[in-house]
N, C-alpha and C positions, 0 to 999 in steps of 0.2 A: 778291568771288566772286558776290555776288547781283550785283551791275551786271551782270556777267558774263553769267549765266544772264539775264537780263531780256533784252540785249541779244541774246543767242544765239535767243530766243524771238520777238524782231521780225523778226529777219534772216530766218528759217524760216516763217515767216509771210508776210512777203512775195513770199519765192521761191519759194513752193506757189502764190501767186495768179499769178504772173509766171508759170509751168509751165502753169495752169489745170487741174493736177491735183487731183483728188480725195482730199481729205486722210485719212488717219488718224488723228491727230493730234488727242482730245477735249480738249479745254479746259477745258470745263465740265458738270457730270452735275448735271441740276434733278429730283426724283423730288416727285410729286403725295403733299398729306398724306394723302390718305383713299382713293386709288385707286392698287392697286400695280401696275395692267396699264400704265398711264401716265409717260411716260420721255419727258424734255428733255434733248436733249445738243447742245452746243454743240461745233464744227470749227474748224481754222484757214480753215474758207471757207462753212461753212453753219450753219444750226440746224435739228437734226431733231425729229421727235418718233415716238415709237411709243405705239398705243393699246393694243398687243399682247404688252406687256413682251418689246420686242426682239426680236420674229419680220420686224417689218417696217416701215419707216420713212417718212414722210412729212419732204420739204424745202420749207423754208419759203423764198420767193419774193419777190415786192415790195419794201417798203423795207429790208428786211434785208438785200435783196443787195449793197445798196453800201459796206456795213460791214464791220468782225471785229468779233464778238462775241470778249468776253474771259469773259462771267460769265452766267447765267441765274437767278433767283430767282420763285418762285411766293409768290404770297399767299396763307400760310395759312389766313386767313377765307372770300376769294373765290378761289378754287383757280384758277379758267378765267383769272384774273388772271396775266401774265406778263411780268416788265421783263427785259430785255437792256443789259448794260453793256457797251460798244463801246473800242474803239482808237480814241480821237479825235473821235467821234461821238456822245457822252456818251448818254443811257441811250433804250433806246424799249421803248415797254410794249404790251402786244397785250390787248384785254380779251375774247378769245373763244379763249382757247386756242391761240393763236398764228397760226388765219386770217388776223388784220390785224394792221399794226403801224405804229408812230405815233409819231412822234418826240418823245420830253421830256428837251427841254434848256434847255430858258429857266434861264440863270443858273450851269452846270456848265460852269464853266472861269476861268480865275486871268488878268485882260488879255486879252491875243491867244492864249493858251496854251490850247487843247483838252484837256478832261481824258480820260485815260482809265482808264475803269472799272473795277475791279480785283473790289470786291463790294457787292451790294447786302441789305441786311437790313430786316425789319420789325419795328415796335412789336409787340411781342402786343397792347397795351391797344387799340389802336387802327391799323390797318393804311394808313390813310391819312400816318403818318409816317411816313417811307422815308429810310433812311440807305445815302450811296454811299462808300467807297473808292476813291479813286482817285489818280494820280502828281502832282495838281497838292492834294493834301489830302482832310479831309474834307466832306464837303455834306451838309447835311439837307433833305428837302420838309414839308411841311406838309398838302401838298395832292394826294397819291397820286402825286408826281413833275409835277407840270405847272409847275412852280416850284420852282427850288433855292436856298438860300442856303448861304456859305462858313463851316462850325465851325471853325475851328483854334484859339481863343483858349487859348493858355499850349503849344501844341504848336510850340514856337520854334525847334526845332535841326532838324527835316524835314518835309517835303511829301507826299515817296511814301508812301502809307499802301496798304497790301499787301490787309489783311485788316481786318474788323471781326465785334465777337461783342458778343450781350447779352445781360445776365441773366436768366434766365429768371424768376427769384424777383423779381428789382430791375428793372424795366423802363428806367428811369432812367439804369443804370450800363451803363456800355460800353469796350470793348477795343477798342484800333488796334492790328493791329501792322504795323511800319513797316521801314523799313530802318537805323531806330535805335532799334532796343529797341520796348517794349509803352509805351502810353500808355493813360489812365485818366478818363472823364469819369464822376462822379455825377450831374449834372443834363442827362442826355439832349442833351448836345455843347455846352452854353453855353459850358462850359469845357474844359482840360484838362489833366492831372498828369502826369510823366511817371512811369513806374510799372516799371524796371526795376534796380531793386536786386538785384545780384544777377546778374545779366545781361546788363548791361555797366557796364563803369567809368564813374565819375563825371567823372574828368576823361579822358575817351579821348577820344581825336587822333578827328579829320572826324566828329562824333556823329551827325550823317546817316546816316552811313554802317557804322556799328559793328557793325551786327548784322542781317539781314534775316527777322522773323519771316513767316514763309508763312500760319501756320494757331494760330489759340487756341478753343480750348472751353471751356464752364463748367461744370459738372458742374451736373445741373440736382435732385439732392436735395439738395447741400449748398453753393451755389455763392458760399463762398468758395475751393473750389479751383478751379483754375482752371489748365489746360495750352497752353505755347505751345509747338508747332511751327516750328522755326528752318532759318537754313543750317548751323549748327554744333550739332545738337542738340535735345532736349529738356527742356524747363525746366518745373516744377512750381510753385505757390504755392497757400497756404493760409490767406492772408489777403487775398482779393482783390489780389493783385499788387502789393501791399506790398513782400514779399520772395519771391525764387525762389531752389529749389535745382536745378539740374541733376542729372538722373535719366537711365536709359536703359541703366545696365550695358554692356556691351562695342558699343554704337553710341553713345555719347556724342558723337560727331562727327558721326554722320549727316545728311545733308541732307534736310532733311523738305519735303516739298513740301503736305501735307495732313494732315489727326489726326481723326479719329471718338473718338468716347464713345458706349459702351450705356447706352441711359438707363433698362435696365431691370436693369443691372449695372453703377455704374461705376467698378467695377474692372480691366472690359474695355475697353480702347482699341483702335483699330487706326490704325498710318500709313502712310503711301506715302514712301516713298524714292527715291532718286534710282536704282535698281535694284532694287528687290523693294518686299512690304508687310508690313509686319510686325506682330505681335498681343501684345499685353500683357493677364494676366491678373491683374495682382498692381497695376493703378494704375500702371505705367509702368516699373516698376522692374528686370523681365526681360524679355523679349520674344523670339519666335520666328517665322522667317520664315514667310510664306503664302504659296506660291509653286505648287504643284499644278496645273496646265495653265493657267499664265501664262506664256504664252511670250515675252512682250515684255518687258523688265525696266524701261525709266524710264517710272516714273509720272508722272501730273500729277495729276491729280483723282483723288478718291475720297469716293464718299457712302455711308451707309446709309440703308436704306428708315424712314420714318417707322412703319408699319405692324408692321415684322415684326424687327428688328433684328441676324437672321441674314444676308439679304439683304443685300449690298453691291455694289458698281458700281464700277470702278475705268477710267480713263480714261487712255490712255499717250501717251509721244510717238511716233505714226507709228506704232504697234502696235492701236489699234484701242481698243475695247471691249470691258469683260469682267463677268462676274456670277456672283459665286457666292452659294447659296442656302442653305450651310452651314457659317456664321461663318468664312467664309475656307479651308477646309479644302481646297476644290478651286473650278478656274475654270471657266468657256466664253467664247469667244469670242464676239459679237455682232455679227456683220455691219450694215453700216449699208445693209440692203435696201432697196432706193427699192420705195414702195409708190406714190407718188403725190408732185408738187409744188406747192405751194400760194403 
């Protein structure tokens, strides 16, 4: 099923560029930590930006055009800092806000094989280490991405790694999840465990292939729990990924495309589904749909604002852009207004 969708997601991609339509189709939502007028979203054919919290948009130009952006990530310390993770075109970072952009790939690809970018994360310690996900493994820089080398050691049975997450208490420890289950490094990608007891069988047929996690969070007061976001579900642990139980009440099958945590409550989650979003107030264990002038039903992305954690952004396929400013309760649409191209 996840081959599936992955597959169904290039095809659609390409044939929007092939149409040289104007996509609706967000991919990826980057929201600035300390400025909430500030909004990065990535298209199946552009990267925009508004300064204006989505009254009006700016398209970015130059070397970006000859890519797809799959991912957007800002630098927490230096904010105007911003890498894009590409379809084949491994990562390019813009260090003015997304004016310019610049390609860093030296060393992001497996042989002849292009990797493509799936997500990109930073150290808190230190913001010059940059970790990527992506379908050929994972990569770490050293050097604010102008140099990657290949992490995979003990991550033996897959390649595509979907998502990555890190501790926010443990700077060290980190989460892939892949299209086989969750994997587990303590020492900042030297190594890695695989870490899904519980969540897929130990002896399951094509282990590649078992389980496609989308999206894991850590809960950042207590982060040994830790939630992963699946094709088939919601999965909980409470001992750093040790063991998971599947949670989620009457969607246990859900296909989760995304997962948020209030990190000022986290007992409040919110996911995106493969037709509505849904909110959990109890830690994951009920949930009710958010659905209120969202008119689009398949989601892709979904963030909340660093700033305000009511605030959320949800990003669909071919339905546009949407924000609501009251933990989900009701939406609005956000046009991707061209204000200017850059």
């Amino acid at each position: 099923m996840f081959r599936a969708h992955w597959i169904f997601v290039v095809f659609l991609m390409f044939g929007l560029a092939a149409c040289g339509q104007r996509s609706d189709t967000i991919v990826s939502i980057a929201l600035h930590p300390t400025k909430p007028n500030i909004v990065y979203v990535a298209t199946d054919e552009a990267v925009y930006k508004s300064s204006d919290t989505g009254a009006t948009w700016t398209r970015f130009a130059g070397e970006l055009a000859r890519t797809r952006v799959l991912c957007l990530a800002l630098d927490p310390q230096l904010s105007a800092t911003v890498f894009a993770g590409t379809m084949g075109d491994g990562t390019y970072k813009s260090p003015d806000g997304g004016r310019t952009w610049h390609p860093y790939n030296s060393g992001i690809q497996k042989g002849t094989i292009s990797a493509i970018v799936n997500q990109i994360v930073f150290n808190p310690l230190g913001t010059e280490m940059v970790y990527a996900g992506t379908t050929v493994g994972v990569f770490r820089s050293l050097d604010g991405g102008r140099h990657w080398t290949e992490r995979m050691q003990g991550m033996t049975e897959v390649s595509f790694v979907v998502t990555l997450a890190i501790d926010p208490q443990r700077p060290n420890v980190l989460y892939a999840g892949t299209t086989g289950g969750v994997y587990r490094t303590i020492n900042a990608t030297e190594s890695w465990e695989k870490s899904s007891r519980g969540m897929v069988a130990s002896d399951a047929k094509m282990a590649s292939m078992a389980l496609g996690v989308n999206g894991i969070v850590v809960d950042p007061t207590n982060s040994d729990v830790v939630y992963a976001g699946t094709t088939d579900g919601l999965y909980k642990s409470t001992d750093q990924a040790e063991h998971w139980t599947k949670i989620g009440g009457s969607i246990q099958h859900a296909y989760i495309s995304a997962i948020q945590l209030d990190p000022t409550n986290p007992s409040i989650l919110y996911m995106a589904t493969s037709d509505r979003v849904q909110k959990s107030e109890d830690g994951g264990e009920t949930w009710q749909p958010k659905i209120k002038g969202l008119e689009a039903a398949s989601i892709r992305s979904l963030q909340m604002s660093p700033m305000d954690p009511r605030i959320l952004y949800v990003g669909t396929n071919g339905g546009g852009l949407y924000r609501s400013m009251d933990a989900g309760e009701s939406w609005i649409r956000l046009p991707l207004v061209p204000a200017s191209s850059e």
